[in-house]
N, C-alpha and C positions, 0 to 999 in steps of 0.2 A: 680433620674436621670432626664432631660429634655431632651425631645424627639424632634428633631428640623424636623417642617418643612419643604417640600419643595420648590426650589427655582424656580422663575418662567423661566426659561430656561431650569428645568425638563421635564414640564409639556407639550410642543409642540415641534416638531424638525422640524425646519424651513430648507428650503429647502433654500441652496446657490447656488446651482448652478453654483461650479466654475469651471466646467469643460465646462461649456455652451463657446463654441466658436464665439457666433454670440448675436445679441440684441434683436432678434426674429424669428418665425418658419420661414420668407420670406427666410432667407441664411441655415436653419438648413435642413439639406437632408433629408428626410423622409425614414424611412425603408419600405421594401417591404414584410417582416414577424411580427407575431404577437409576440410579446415583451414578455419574459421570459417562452415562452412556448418549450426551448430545449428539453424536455424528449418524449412531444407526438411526436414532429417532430421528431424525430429520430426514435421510432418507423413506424412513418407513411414509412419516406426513405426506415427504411428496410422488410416493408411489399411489399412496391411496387418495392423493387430490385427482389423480390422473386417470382417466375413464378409458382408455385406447388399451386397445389391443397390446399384450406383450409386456406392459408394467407390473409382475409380478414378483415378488421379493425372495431373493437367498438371502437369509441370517446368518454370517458365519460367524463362527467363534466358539472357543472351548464349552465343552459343557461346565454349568454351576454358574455362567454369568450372568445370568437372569435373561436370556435372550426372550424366553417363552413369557416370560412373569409381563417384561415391561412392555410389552407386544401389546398382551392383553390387556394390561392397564390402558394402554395408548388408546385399544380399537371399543375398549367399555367407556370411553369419552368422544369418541370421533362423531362428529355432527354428521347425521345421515339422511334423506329424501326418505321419509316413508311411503309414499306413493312410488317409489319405485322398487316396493318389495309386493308381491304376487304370492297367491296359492297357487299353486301347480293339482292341479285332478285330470285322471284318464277317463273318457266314459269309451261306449261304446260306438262305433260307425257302424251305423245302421247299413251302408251301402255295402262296406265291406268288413265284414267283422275281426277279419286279420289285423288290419289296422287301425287300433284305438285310434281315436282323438284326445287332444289335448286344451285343456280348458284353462287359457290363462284368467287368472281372478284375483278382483285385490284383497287385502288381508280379512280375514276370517270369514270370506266370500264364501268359499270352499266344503267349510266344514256344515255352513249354514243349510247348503245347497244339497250337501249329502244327506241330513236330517228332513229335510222337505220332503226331499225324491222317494226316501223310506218312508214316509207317511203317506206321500199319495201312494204308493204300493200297497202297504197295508190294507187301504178304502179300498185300491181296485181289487184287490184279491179276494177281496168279499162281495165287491160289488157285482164285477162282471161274470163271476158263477149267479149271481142272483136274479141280474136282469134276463139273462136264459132260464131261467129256473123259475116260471112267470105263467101264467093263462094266456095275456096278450099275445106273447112270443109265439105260445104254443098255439093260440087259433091262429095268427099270421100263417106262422111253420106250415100247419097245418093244411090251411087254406090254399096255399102255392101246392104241400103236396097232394091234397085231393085233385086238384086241377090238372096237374100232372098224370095222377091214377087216370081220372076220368079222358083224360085227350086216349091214352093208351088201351085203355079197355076198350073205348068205341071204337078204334083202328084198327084191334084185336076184331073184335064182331063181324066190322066190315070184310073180313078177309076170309074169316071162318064161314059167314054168310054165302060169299064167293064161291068157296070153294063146295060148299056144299050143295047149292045149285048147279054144279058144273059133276058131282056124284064122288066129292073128295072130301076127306076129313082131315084137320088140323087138329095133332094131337102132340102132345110136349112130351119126350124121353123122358128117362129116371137120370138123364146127366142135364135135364132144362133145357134142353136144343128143341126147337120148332120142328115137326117131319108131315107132313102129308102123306096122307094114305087112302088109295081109291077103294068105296064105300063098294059093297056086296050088298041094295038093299039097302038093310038100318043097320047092316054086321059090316065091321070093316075084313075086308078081301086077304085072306091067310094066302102064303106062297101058294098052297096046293091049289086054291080055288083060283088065284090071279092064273097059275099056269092052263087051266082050263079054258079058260078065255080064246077068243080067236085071237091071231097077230094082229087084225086090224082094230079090233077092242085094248088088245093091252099099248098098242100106238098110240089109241086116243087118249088113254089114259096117261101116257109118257106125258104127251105131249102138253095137254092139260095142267099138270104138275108143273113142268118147265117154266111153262106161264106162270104158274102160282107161286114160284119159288121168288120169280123177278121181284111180282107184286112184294113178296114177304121180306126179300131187302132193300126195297127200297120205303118197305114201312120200318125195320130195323132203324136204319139212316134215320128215316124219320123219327124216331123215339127218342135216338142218340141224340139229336137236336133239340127236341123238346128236354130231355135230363140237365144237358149241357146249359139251357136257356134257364130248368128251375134252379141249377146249382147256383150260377149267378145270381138268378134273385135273393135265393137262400142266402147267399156272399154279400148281397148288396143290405140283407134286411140283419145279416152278423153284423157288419162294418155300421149301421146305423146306430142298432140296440149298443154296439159296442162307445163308437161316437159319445151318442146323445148322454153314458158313463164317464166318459172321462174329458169329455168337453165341461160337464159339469165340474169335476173333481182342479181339471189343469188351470181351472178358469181365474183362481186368485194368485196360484204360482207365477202365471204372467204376466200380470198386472205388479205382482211384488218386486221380481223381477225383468220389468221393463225398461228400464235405465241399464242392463245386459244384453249387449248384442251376442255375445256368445252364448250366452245361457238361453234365451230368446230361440234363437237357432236352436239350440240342442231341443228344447221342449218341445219345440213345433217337429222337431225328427223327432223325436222320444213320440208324440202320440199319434205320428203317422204309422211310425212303427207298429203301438203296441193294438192299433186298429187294425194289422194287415196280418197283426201273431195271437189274438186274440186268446188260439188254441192256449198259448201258454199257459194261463190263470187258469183254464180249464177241466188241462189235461194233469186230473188228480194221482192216475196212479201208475201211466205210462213211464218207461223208462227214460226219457228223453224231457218228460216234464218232471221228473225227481230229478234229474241233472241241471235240467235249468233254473232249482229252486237248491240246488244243494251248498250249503252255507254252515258256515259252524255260528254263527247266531241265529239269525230269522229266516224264517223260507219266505223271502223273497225273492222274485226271477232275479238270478246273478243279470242277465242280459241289460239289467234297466237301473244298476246299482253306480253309484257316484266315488273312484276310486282315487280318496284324496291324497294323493302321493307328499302334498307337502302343504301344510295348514300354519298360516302365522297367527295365531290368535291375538298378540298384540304388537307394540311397531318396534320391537330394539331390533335392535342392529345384528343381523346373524353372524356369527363366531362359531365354528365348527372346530374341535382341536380332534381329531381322526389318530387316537394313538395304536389304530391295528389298521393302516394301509390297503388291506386288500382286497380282490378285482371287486369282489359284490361287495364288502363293507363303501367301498367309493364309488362304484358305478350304478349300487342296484342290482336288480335279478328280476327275474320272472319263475314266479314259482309254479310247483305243478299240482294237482290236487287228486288223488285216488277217490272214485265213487264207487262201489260196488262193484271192485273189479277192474275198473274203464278211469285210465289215465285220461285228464283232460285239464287245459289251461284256459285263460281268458285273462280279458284287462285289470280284472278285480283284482289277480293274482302278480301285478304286477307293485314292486315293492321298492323301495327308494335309498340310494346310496350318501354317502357323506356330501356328493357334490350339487346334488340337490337338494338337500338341507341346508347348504351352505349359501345358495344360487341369491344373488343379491347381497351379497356382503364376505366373509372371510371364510378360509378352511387352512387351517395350520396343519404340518406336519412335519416329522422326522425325515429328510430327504433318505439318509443309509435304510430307513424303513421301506420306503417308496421303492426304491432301486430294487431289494431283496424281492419282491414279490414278484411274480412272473405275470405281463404282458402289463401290468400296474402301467409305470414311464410311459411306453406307446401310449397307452389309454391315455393319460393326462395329457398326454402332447398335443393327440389329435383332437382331443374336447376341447382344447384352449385354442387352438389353431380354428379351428370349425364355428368356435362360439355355441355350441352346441351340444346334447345331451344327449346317443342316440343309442337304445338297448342293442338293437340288431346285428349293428357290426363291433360291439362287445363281447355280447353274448357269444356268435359266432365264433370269434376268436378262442374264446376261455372255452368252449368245450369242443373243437376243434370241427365240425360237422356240422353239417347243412338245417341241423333239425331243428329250428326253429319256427316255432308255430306263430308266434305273433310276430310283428312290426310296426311297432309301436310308433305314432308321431313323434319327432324329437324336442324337445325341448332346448329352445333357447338358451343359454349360458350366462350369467355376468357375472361372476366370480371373482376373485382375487385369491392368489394360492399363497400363502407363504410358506418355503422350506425351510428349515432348521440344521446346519449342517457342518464341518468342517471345514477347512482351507482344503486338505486332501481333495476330500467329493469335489471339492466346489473346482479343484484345479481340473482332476480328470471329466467332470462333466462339461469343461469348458476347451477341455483338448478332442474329446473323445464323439462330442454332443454336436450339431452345429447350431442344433434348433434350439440349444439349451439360452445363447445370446441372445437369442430374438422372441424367447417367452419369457423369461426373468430377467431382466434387463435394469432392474435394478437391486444393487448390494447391500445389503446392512449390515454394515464390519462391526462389530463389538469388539470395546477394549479391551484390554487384562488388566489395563492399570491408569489410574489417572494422578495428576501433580496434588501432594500433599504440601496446601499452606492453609492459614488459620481458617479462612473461609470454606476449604473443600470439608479442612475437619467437620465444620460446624454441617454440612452437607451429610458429612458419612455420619454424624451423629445421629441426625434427622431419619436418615436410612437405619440405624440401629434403632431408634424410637418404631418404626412402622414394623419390622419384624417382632419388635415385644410385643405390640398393638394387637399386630394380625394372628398371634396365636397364640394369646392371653397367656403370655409368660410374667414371670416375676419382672417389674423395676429394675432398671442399673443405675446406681450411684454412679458421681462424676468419674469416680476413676475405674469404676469395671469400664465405663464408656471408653475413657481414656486408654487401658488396658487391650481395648478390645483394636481399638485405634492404633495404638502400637504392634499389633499383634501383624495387623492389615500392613503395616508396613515392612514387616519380618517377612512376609507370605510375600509381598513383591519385592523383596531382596532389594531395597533402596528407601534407605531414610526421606526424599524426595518425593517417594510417590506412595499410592495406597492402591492396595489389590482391588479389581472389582469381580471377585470370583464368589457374589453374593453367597450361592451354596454354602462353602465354607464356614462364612462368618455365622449362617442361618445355624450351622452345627452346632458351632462354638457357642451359640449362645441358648441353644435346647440344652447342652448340654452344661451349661452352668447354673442353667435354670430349675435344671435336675438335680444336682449338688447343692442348691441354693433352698432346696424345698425340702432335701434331705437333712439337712442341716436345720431344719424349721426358722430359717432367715424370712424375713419379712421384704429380702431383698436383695436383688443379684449383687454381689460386692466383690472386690477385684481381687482378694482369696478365692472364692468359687470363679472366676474367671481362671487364677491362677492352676486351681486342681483339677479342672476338667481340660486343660492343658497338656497338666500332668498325666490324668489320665489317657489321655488321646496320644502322648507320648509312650507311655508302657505297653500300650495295647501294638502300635504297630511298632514296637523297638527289639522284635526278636534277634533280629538279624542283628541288629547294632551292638545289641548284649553278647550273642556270641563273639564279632568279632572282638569286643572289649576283654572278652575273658581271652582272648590268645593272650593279650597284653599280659592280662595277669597273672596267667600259670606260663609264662615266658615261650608260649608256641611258638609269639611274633615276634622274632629279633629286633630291639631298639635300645635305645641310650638317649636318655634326656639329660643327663650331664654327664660331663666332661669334655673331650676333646680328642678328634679321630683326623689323617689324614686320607683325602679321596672319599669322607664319607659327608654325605646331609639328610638332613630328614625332611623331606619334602610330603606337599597335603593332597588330600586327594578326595574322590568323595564316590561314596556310596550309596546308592538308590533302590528302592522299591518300587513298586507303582506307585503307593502312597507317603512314603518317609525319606528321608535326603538325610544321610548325616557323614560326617568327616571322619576321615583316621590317617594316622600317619604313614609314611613308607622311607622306605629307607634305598637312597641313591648311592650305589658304590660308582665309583672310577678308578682302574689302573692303566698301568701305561706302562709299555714298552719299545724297546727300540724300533723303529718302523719308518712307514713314508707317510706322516702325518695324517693318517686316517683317524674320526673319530667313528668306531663300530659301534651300533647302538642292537644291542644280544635282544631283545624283544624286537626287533624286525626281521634279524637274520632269521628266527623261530617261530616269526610267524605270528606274532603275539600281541603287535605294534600295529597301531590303526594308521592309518597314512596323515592322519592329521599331527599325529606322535609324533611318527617318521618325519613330518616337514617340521616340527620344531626341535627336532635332531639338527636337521641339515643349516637352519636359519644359527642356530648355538654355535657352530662347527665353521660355518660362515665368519662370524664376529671372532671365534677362535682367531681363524687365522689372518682377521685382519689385526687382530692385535699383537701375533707370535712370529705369523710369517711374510710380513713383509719383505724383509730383508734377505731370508733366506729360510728354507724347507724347512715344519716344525718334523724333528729329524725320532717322533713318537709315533705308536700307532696308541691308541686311546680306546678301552673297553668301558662302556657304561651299560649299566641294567639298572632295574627296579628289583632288588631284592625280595625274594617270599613271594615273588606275584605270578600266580600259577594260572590265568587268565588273561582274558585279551586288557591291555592299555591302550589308552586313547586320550587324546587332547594336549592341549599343548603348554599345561598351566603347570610343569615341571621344569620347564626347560631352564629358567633360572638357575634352580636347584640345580639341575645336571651339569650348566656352569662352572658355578661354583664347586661340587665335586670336580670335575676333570680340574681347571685353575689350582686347588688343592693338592690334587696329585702330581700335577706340575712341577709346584712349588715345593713338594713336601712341608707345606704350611699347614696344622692343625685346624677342621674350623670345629668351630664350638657344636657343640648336639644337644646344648640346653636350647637353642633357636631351631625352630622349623621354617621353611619357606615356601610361598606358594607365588607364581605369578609368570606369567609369558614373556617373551624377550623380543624385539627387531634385529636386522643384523648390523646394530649400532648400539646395542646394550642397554638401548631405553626400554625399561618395562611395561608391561603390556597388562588390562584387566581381564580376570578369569572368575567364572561365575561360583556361586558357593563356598563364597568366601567365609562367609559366619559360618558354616556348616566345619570349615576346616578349621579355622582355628576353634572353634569348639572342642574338637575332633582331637586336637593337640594338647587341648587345656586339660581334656579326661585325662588322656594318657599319661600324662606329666602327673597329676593327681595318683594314679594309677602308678607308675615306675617311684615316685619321688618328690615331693615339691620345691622348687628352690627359686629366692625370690628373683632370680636370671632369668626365668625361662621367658620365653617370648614367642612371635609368630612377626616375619615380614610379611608383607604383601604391598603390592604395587598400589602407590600414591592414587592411581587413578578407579583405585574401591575403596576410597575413604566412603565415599557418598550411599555405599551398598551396607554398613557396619548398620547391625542392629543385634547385638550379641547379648547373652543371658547375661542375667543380674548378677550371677555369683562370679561372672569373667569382670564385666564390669566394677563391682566391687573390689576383685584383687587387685586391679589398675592403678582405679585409685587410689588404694594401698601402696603401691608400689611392688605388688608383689606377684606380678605379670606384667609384661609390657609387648604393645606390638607399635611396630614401625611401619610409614609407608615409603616409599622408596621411589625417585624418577629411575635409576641406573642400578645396572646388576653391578658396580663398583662400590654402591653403595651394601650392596649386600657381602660381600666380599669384606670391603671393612669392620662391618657386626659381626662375619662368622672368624673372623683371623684376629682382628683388636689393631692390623695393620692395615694403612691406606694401601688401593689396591695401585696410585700412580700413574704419573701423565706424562704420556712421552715426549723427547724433546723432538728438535728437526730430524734427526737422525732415525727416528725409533726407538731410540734406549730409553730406558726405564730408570730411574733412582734404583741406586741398589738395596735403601730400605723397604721399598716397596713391596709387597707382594709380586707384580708384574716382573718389577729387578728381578728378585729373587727367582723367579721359575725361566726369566729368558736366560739368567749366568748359568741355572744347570742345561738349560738348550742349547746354550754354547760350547759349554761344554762337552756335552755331548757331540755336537757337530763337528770340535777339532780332535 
């Protein structure tokens, strides 16, 4: 049988484009979503339809797919309840100053509320030193304390009086203490003269004092009561003057805000308070009224200040993207503030993390970001689990210690988190996690690749218009488009489909916009498509050049024509992070007397990855149901990958090693103008192996490189027809005639291209034709066996 060929219109599928309605991106409307990504977005919609607890989204999918772009396009359209976005502010609890309160308010409630409070502060701060600083105050003042002097001097009088009818004198130390002393006459009595005395005179005189001393505290007591009685008045006639200040001042703030029960509340605390601390506004130069006005903008009392943690000043939709995850950039902090020496904190100093910027609507981020950060995950977990925002037992955590001065009310939660992540994260957070099921509980899998037919093109076109749109690049003609289209199908390795590894094409087309400008084109055109290609090719093709130059200072042993027995030249492929490209390798087989073992020397040494090793064994299999049926292939069979000084793996040789051992078999020549690449069953049916273009590329240089001749070829298995998307200049020589690749159901079929003989079908017996290839290597096996 002759195996034909295929034809060079196989081998690339060129983009037409006939659904293209216009001659360039300038008239093609750009879409506003990323391009074949239906299934996450639909996901995403019905996460954020869903208001319950635990519907939070993991994105997975490589990075460059556009997971983040279409996210946000998605959530800059989503219909949202404005009434259900709040200002979030701390003020102070007057009862307990440790722990703020929290003022929920609706949008640009918050910030209104702060600018208010600062202005009545301003009036009081002027005012309430003024209404003390008054005649009225000062005859009031005044008047309570004369009343006060006057009770006290007469009680004073009365006692001195007393005691001085009785021959005693009340006279005040140099330390203020009260003493009585008995009179000598109008001279008070010196020790010498008291000792003169009779016992029964300085008795009476004891005794008299004693009495006098009772009277003298129980007028004390009495004083203390009268001070005690003016201080309160004093307190009741501050709290009035203070009052009658700021009843006047608070009196429109309540009325403006009367439709606030919260706010409401807080002003009627705010001016019970500031009635009961009056001292504050007054005490100009004390240390403790410079702390309570200490501010890096206004000296206003911090005590009375409105700390808007989170202000919406109009109704979109909050979208947080958090690309530094950690504990304070997401939870917030409470900071501290040095005065003169004296460490001190308060509510004002309390400052707001991504999650309450976010709180009513979205916060994106990098899950492998999240994880890195330490106590970050717990924190997320237990806010989502809680519905809640609470500094205390954050803070606590992050600096390991009890010393926390505030405790803050918490704040409420309604959030939506979405992570950003891989299959990896996402497998070990769902092995490792328990909670991780029951807080993201829904997936948004992104494609790699969606179906390329006329329509999706006319899609991905649309998708290339919005990229030139969004960052005012040069126009693409129909066929950069087209180009670019083609390109999209090379990147997902199948004529059938197109990549959606947005990134990529975003490069591809900066960078031809670049060349396009350089050039002073008026227009990206499928030339600058092509050299920025080229470019992007030279830049990461180091590796590829070196191994190219083994070829051609003969480092790397090969032969692309002629004719060798036990040898083929089999494809393979070599990777960078960023470049994929083919080269060939060279498959020996010998054989000697044995117990039909096929040894494969890169396993024996270690070199062989077990996926190799098992299309060893599956090769070795088919061997022997084709050799030894009958009776023991009476060979032992050495195969290797020649030159190959590193680990091998995969199993897209095994063909090739086939056909080597069968070769050595038979001592049939196969050809080494053909290379072959492709997997086997243990039935000989061929099998698809990826990187296919990569290798017969990889053979075409080489062949170019050693020699050209119009034989040369590349098999590969029938079932990567549909993956062929190979350069123009492989294409071109097909055409020609002057390369050809074949696809192939059966490694017989490969057998026949590398020998020019059929490889034969056995009859009932097992035997083979003895023109066959199969003939021909089971007569020398019989040989061998009698």
């Amino acid at each position: 049988m002759t195996i034909q060929a295929l034809n060079s219109t196989q081998l690339y599928h060129v983009a037409e484009l006939e659904k293209l309605p216009c001659k360039s991106t300038k008239e093609l409307p750009p879409i506003d979503e990323i391009v074949g990504q239906e299934r996450a977005q639909k996901a995403v919609e019905f996460a954020m339809s869903i208001k319950e607890k635990g519907y939070n989204i993991y994105a997975i999918g490589q990075n460059g797919l556009g997971k983040r772009t279409m996210i946000l396009r998605y959530l800059n359209r989503h219909q949202h309840d404005a009434a259900a976005l709040f200002d979030w502010c701390y003020v102070a609890n007057f009862e307990d100053i440790r722990t703020p309160k929290v003022l929920k308010l609706p949008n640009g409630i918050g910030r209104k509320l702060k600018q208010d409070i600062e202005k009545l502060m301003t009036k009081l701060v002027k005012a309430i030193p003024l209404a003390f600083d008054n005649e009225m105050y000062f005859t009031r003042a005044d008047k309570l304390k004369n009343q006060l002097a006057a009770k006290q001097e007469a009680e004073l009088e009365g006692i001195t009086r007393q005691a001085k009818e009785q021959g005693v004198s009340l006279t005040v130390t140099t330390q203020g203490d009260y003493q009585f002393v008995a009179m000598n006459g109008d001279e008070l009595h010196s020790e010498e003269s008291f000792d003169e005395l009779t016992k029964k005179e300085q008795e009476h005189f004891g005794n008299t004092i004693d009495a006098l001393e009772i009277s003298l505290r129980n007028m004390v007591r009495q004083l203390t009561e009268w001070e005690e009685t003016y201080s309160e008045k004093i307190k009741k006639l501050n709290d009035e003057v203070t009052k009658d200040v700021i009843t006047h001042f608070i009196k429109q703030l309540k009325i403006d805000y009367a439709d606030y029960s919260e706010i409401k509340g807080y002003l009627t605390d705010l001016q019970k308070d500031i009635i009961e601390n009056a001292d504050i506004f007054l005490e100009e130069t004390g240390e403790q009224g410079e702390i309570a006005t200490a501010s890096l903008d206004k000296k206003l009392p911090r005590r009375y200040k409105v700390n808007v943690l989170v202000s919406r000043d109009n109704e979109d939709f909050p979208i947080v993207v958090e690309e530094n995850p950690n504990y304070h950039s997401l939870f917030g902090y409470i900071e501290t503030a040095t005065f003169k020496g004296t460490v001190f904190t308060d509510f004002s100093l309390i400052r707001p993390g991504s999650l309450h910027k976010a709180n009513g609507g979205v916060l994106l981020m990098d899950a492998v970001k999240v994880l890195e950060q330490p106590y970050v995950w717990d924190g997320l977990k237990r806010a989502l689990r809680a519905r809640q925002l609470s500094f205390t037992s954050l803070e606590k955590e992050v600096t390991l210690t009890g010393a926390v001065s505030l405790d803050p009310e918490p704040i409420p939660l309604d959030v939506k988190i979405i992570l950003f992540g891989d299959y990896r994260t996402y497998q070990l957070l769902q092995h490792y996690d328990p909670e991780f099921s029951e807080l993201f509980r829904v997936t948004a899998d992104f494609e790699d690749e969606m179906k390329r037919t006329p329509d999706a093109e006319l899609h991905y076109a649309r998708f290339i218009s919005s990229i030139v749109h969004d960052n005012g690049m040069l126009h693409c003609d129909k066929k950069a488009i087209a180009r670019i289209i083609e390109h999209s199908s090379r990147i997902a390795g199948d004529q059938t489909k197109l990549s959606l590894h947005s990134a990529h094409i975003a490069n591809l087309l900066r960078e031809s916009n670049y060349v396009a400008r350089q050039a002073k084109s008026n227009m990206i055109r499928v030339s600058h498509v092509e050299e920025a290609l080229s470019n992007q090719q030279m830049r990461l093709g180091r590796l590829q050049d070196s191994v190219m130059e083994s070829f051609i200072n003969g480092t790397t042993l090969i032969h692309t024509l002629g004719e060798a027995v036990g040898q083929v030249n089999a494809l393979s492929v070599l990777s960078t992070s960023d470049h994929m490209f083919g080269a060939p390798n060279r498959i020996t087989a010998t054989t000697a007397y044995g117990d039909g073992d096929v040894i494969d020397i890169e396993r024996s040494v270690d070199l062989g990855g077990s996926i190799h090793s098992k299309g060893v064994m599956i090769l070795t299999a088919y061997l022997s149901s084709v050799f030894g049926k009958t009776a023991k292939v009476p060979l032992t069979t050495n195969i290797t990958f020649e030159q190959s000084y590193g680990g091998v793996d995969g199993d897209s040789a095994s063909m090739a090693e086939f056909c080597a051992v069968v070769s050595a078999f038979s001592k049939q020549p196969n050809r080494q103008d053909i290379a072959i690449t492709g997997s086997m069953n243990q039935f000989g049916e061929s099998q698809p192996i990826g990187g296919v273009n990569e290798k017969i590329e990889g053979f075409y240089d080489v062949c170019s490189i050693k020699g050209r001749s119009n034989a040369q070829g590349v098999i590969i298995p029938r079932s990567n027809m549909h993956n062929l998307m190979l350069r123009p200049d492989i294409v071109k020589a097909v055409e020609k005639g002057e390369f050809h690749i074949w696809a192939i159901d059966h490694v017989t079929e490969a057998i026949e291209l590398f020998t020019g003989k059929s490889a034969g079908e056995p009859s009932d017996e097992g035997s083979y034709p003895i023109d066959t290839i199969y003939g021909i290597a089971q007569a020398k096996l019989n040989a061998l066996r009698k």
